[in-house]
DSSP file (Angstrom, degrees, kcal/mol; ACC not computed):
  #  RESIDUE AA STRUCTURE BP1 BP2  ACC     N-H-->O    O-->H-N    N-H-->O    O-->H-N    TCO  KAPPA ALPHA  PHI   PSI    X-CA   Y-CA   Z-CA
    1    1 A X              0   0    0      0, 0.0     0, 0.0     0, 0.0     0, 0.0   0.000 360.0 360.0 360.0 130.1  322.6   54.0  161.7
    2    2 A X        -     0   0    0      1,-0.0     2,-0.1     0, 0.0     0, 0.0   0.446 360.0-162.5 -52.4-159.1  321.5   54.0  164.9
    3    3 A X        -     0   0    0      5,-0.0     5,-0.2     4,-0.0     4,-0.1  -0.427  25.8-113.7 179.9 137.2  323.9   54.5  167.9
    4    4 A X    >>  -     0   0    0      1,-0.1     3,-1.0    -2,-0.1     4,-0.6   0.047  37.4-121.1 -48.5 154.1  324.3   54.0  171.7
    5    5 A X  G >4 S+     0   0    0      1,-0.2     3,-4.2     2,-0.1     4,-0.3   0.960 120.1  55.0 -61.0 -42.2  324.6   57.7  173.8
    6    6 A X  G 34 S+     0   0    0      1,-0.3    -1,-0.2     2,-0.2    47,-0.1   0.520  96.8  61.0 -93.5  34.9  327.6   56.7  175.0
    7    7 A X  G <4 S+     0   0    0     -3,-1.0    -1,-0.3     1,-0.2    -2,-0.1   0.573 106.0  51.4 -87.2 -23.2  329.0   55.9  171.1
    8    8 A X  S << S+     0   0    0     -3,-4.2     2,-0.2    -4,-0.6    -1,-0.2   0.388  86.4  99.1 -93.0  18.3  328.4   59.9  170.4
    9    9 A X  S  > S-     0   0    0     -4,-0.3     4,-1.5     1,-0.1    46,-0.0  -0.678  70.4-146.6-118.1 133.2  330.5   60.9  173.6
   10   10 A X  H  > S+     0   0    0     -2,-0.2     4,-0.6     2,-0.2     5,-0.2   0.753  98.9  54.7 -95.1  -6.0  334.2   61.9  172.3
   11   11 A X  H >>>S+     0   0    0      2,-0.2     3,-4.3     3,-0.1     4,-1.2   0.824 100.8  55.6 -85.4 -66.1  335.8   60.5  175.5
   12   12 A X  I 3>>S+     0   0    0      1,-0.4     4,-4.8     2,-0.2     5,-0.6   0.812 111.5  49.2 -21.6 -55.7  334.0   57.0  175.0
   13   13 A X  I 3X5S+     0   0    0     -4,-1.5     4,-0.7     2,-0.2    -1,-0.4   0.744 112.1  46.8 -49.0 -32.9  336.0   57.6  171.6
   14   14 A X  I <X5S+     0   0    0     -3,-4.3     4,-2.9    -4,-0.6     5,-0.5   0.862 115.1  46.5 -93.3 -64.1  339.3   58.4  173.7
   15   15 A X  I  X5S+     0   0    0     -4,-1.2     4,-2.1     2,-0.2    33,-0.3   0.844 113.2  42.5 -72.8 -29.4  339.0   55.6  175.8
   16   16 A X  I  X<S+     0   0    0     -4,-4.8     4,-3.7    -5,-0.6    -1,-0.2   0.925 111.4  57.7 -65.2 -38.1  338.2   52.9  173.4
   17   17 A X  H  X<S+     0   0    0     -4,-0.7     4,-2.1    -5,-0.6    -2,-0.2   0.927 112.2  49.6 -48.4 -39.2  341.1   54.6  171.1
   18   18 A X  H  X S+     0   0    0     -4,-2.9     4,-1.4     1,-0.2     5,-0.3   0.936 100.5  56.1 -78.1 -36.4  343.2   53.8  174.6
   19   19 A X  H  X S+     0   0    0     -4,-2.1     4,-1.2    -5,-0.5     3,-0.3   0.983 104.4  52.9 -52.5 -44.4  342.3   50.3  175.2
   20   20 A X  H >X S+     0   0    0     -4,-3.7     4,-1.8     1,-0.2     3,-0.6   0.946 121.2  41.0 -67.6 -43.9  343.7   49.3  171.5
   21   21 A X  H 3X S+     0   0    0     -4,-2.1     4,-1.9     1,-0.2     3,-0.3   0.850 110.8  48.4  -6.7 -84.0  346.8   51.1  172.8
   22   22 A X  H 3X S+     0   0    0     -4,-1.4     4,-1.5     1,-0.3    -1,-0.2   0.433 107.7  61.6-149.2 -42.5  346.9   50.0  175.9
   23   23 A X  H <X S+     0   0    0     -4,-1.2     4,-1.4    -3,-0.6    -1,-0.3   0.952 103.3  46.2 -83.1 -34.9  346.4   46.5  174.4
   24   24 A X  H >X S+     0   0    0     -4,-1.8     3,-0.9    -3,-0.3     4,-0.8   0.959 108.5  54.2 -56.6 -41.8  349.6   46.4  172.3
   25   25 A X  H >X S+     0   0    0     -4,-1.9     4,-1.7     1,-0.3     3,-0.9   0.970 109.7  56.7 -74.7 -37.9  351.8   47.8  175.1
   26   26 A X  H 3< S+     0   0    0     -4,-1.5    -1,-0.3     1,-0.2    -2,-0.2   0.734 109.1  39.7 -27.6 -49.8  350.2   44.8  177.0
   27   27 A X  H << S+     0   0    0     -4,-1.4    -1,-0.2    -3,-0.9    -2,-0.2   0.138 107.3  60.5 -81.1 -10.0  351.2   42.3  174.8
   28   28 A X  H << S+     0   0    0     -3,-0.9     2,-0.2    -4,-0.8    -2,-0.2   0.650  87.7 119.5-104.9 -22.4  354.9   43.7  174.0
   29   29 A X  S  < S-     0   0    0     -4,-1.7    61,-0.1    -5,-0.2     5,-0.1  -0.084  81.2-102.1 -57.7 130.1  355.4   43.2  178.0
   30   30 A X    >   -     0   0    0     59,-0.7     3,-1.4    -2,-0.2    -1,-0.1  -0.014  34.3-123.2 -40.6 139.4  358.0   40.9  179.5
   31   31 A X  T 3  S+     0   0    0      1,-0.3     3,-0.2     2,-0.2    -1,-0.2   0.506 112.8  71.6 -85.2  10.3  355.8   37.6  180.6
   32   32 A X  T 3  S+     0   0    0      1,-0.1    -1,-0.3     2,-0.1     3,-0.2   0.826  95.4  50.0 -80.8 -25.9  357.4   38.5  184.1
   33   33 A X    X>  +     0   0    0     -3,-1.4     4,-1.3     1,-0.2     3,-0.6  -0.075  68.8 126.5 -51.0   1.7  355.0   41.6  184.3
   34   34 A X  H 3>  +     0   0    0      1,-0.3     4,-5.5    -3,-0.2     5,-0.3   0.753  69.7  50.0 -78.0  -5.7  352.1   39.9  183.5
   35   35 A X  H 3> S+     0   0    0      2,-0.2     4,-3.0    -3,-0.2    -1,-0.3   0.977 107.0  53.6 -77.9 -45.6  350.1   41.1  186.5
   36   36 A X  H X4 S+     0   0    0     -3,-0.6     3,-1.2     1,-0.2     4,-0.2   0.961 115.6  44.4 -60.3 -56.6  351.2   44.7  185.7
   37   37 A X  H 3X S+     0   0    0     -4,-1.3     4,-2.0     1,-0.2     5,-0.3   0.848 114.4  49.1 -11.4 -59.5  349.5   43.4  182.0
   38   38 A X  H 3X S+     0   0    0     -4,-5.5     4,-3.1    -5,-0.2    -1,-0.2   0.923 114.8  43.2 -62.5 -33.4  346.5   41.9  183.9
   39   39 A X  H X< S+     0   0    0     -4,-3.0     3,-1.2    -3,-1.2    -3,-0.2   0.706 111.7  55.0 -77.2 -95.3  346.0   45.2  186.0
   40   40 A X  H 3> S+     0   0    0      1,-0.3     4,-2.9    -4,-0.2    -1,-0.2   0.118 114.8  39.7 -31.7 -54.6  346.5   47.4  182.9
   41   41 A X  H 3X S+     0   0    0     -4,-2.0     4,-1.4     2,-0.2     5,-0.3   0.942 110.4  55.1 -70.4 -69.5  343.7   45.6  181.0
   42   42 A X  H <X S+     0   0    0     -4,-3.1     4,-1.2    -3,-1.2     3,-0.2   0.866 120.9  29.4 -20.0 -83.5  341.6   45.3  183.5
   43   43 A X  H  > S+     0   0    0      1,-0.2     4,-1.8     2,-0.2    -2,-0.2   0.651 110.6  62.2 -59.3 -26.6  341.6   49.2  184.2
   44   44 A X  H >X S+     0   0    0     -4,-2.9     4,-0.9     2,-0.2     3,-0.5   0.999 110.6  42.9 -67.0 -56.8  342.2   50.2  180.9
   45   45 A X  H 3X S+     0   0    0     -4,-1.4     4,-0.6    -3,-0.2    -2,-0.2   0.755 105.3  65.1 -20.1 -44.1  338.3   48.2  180.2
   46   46 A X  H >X S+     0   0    0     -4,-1.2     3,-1.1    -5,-0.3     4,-1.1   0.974  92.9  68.4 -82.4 -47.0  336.8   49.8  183.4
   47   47 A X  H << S+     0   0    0     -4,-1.8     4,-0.3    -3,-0.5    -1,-0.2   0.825 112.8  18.5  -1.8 -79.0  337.3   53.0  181.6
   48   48 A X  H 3< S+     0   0    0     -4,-0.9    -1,-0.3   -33,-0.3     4,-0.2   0.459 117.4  66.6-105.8  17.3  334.9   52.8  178.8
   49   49 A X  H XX S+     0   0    0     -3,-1.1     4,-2.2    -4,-0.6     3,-2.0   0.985 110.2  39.2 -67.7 -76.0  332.9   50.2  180.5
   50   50 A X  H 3X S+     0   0    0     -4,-1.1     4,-1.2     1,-0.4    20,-0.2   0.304 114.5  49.7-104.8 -30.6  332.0   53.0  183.2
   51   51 A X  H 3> S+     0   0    0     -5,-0.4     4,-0.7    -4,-0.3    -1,-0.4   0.741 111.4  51.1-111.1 -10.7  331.6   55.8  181.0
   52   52 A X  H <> S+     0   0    0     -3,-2.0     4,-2.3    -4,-0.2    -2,-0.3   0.747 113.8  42.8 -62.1 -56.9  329.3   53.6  178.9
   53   53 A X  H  X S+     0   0    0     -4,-2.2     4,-0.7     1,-0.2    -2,-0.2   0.958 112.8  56.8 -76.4 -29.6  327.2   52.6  181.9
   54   54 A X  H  < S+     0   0    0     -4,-1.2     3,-0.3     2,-0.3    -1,-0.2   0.717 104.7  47.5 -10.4 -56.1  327.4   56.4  183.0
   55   55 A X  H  < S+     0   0    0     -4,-0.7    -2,-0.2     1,-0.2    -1,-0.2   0.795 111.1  59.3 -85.2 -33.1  325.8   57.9  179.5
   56   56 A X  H  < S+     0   0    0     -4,-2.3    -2,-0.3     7,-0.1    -1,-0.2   0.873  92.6  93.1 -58.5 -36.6  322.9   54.9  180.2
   57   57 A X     <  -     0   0    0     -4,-0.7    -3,-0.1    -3,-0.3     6,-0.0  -0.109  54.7-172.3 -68.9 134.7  322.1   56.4  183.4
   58   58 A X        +     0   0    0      1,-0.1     2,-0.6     5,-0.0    -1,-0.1   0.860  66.4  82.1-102.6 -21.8  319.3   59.1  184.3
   59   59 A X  S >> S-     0   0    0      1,-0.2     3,-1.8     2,-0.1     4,-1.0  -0.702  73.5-145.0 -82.1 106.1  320.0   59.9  187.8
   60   60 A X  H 3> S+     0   0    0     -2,-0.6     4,-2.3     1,-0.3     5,-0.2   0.790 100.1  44.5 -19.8 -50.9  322.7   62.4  187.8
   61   61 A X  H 34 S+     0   0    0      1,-0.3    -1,-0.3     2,-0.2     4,-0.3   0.445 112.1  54.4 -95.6  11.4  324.4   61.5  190.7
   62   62 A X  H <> S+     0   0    0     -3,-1.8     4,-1.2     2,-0.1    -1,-0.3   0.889 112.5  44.9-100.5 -54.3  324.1   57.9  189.4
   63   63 A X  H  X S+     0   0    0     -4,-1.0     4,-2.3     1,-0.2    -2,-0.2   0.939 112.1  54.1 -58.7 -82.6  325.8   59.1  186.0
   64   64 A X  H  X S+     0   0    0     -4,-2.3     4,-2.4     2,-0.2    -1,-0.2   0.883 101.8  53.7 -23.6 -52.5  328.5   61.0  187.9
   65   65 A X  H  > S+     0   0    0     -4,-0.3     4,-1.5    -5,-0.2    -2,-0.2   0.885 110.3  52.1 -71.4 -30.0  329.7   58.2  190.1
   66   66 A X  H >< S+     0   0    0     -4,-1.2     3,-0.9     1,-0.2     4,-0.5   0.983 110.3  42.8 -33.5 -80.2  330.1   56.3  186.9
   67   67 A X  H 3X S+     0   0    0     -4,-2.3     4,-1.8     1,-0.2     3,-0.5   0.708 108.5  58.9 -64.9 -24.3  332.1   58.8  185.3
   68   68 A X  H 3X S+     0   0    0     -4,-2.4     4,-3.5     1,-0.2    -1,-0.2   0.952 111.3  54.2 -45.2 -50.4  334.3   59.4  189.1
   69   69 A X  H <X S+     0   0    0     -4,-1.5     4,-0.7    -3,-0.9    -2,-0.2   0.666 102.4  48.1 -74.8  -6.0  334.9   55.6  188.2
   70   70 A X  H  > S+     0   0    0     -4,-0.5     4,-0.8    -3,-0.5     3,-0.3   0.933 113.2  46.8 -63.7 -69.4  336.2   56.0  184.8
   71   71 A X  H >X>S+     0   0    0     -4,-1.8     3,-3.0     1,-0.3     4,-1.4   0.936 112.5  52.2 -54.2 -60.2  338.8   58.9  186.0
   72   72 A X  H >X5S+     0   0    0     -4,-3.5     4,-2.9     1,-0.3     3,-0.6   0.777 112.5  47.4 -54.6 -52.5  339.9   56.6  189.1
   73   73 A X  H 3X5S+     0   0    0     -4,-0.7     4,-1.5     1,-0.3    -1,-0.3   0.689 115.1  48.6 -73.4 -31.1  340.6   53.6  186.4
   74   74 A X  H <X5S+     0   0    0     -3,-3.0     4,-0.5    -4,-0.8    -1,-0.3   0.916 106.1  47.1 -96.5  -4.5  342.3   56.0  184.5
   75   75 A X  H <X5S+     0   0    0     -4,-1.4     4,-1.4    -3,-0.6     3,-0.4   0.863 109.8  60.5 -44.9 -48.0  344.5   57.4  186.9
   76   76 A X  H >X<S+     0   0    0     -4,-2.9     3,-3.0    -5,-0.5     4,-1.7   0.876 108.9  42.7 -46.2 -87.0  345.1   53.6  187.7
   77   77 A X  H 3X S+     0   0    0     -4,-1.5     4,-4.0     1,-0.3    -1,-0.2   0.712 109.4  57.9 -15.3 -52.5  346.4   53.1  184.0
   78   78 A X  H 3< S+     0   0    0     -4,-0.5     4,-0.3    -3,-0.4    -1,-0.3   0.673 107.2  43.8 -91.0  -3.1  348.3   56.2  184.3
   79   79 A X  H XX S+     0   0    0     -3,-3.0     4,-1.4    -4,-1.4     3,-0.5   0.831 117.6  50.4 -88.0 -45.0  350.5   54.9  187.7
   80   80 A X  H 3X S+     0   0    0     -4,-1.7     4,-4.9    -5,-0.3     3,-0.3   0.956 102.7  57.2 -61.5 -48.5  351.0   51.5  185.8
   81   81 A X  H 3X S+     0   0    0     -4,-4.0     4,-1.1    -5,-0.4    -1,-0.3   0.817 109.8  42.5 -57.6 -18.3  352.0   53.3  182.9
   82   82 A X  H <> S+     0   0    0     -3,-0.5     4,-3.9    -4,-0.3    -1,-0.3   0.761 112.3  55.3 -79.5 -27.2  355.1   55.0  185.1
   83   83 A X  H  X S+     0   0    0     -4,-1.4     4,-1.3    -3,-0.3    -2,-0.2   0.902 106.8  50.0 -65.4 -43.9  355.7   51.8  186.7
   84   84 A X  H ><>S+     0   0    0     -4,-4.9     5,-1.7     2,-0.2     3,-0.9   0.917 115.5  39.7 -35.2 -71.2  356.1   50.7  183.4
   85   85 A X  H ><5S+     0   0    0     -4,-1.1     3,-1.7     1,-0.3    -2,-0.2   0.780 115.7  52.4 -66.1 -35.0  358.6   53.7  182.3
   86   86 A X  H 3<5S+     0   0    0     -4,-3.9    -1,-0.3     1,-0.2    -2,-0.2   0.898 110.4  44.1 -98.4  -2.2  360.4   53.6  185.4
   87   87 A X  T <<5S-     0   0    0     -4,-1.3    -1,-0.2    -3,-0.9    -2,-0.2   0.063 104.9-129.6 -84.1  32.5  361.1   49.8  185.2
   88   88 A X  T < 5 +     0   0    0     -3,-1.7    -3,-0.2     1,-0.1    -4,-0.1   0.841  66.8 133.2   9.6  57.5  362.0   50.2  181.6
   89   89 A X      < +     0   0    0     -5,-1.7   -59,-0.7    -6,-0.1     2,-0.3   0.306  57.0  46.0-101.5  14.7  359.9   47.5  180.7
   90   90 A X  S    S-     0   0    0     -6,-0.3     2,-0.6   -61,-0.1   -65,-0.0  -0.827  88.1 -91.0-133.0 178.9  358.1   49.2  177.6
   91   91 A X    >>  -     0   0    0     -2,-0.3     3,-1.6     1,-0.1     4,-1.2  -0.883  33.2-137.7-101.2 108.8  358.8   51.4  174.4
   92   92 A X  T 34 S+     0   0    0     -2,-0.6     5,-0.1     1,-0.2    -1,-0.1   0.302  95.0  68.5 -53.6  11.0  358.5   54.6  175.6
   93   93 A X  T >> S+     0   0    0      2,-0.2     4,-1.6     3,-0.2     3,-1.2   0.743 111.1  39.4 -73.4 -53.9  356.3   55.8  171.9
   94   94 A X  H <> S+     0   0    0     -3,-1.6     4,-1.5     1,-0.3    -2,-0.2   0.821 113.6  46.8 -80.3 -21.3  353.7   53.7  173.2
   95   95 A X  H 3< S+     0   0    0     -4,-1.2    -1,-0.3     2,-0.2    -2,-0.2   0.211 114.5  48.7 -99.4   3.5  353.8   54.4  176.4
   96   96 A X  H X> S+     0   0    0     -3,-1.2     4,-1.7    -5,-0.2     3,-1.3   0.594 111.1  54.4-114.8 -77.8  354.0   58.4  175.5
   97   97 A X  H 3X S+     0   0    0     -4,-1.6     4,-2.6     1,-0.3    -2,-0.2   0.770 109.0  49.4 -14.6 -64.3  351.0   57.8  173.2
   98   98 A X  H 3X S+     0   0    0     -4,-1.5     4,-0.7     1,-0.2    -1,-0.3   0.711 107.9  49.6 -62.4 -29.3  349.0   56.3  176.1
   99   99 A X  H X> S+     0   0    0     -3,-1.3     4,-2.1     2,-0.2     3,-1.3   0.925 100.2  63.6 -85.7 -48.9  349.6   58.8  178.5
  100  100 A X  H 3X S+     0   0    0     -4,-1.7     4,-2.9     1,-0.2    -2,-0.2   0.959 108.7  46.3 -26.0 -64.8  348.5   61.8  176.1
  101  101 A X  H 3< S+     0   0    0     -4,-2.6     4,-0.4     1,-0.2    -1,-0.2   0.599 110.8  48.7-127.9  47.5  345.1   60.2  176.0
  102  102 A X  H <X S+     0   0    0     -3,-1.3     4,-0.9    -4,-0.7    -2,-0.2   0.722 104.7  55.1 -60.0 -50.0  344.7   59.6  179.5
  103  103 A X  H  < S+     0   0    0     -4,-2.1     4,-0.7     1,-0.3    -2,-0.1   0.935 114.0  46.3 -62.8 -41.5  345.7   62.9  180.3
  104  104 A X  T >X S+     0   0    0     -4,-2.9     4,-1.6    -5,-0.4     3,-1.0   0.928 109.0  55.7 -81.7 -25.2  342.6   63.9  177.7
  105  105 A X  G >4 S+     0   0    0     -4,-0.4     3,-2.5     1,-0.2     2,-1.6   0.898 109.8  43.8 -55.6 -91.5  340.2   61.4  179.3
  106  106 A X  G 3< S+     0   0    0     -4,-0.9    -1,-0.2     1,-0.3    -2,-0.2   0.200 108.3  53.0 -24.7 -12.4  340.6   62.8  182.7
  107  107 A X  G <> S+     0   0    0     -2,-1.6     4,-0.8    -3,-1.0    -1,-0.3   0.684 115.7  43.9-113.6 -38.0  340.4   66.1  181.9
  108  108 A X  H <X S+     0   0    0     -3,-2.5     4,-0.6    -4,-1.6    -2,-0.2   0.799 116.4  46.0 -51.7 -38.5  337.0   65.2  180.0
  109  109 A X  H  > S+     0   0    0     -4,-0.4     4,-2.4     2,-0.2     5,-0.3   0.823 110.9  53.5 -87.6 -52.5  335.7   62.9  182.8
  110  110 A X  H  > S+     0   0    0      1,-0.3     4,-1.9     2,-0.2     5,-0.3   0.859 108.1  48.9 -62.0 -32.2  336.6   65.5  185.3
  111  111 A X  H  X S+     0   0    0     -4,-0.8     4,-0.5     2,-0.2    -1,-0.3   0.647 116.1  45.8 -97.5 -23.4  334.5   68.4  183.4
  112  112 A X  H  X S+     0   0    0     -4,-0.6     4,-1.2    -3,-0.2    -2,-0.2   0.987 107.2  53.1 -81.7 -41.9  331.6   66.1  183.2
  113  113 A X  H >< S+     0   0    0     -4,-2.4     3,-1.1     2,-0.2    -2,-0.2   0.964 117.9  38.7 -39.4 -65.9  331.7   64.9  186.8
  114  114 A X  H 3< S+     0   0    0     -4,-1.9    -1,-0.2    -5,-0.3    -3,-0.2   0.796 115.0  58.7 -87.1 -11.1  331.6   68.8  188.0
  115  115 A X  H 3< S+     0   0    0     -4,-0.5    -1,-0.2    -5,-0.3    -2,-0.2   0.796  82.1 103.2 -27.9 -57.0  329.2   69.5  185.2
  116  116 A X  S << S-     0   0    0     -4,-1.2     2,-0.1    -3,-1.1    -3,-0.1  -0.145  79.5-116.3 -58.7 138.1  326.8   67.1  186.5
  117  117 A X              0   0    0      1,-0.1    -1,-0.1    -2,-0.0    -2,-0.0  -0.369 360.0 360.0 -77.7 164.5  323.6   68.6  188.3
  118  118 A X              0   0    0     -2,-0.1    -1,-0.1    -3,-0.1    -2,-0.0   0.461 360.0 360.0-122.6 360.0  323.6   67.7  191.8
């Protein structure tokens, strides 16, 4: 079977893994929240949207900026996701879960970024 590059990449894998996360704790939010919802889903998407159009890219520094826009989107995630915890509006399981692999995206996105030839 064929497969896109940025289908073999094991953060692409991390970050899709996060959205389906990322989408239940979405949906389990109070319907007063829903902009923190809207942002989370938005950012949590720009994530492996970004690191997809990143592994399509040939120009390093073109491929790089991608993946710089992945980490900011998931740092973004990972600030909703306290906003979350500290307005105890989520189940802290899911919200533990989510941050685990953030914490591995970023540390993946971050090694490719200063990886990348310049």
């Amino acid at each position: 079977m064929d497969h896109f590059e940025h289908e073999r990449l094991d953060v692409y894998k991390t970050a899709i893994q996060f959205v389906g996360i990322a989408d239940q704790l979405i949906d389990a939010l109070p319907r007063g929240r829903r902009h923190l919802a809207d942002q989370l889903g938005r950012a949590s998407t720009s994530v492996s949207l970004n690191i997809a159009e990143g592994a399509g890219e040939f120009a390093p520094a073109e491929k790089a900026r991608f993946y710089r826009i992945a980490r900011r989107s998931a740092t973004e995630c990972a600030a909703i996701l306290d906003v979350c915890a500290t307005l105890r509006i989520a189940d802290p399981t899911p919200l533990a879960a989510c941050r685990d692999l953030l914490l591995r995206i970023v540390a993946m996105l971050t090694k490719m970024v200063l990886n990348a030839p310049h």
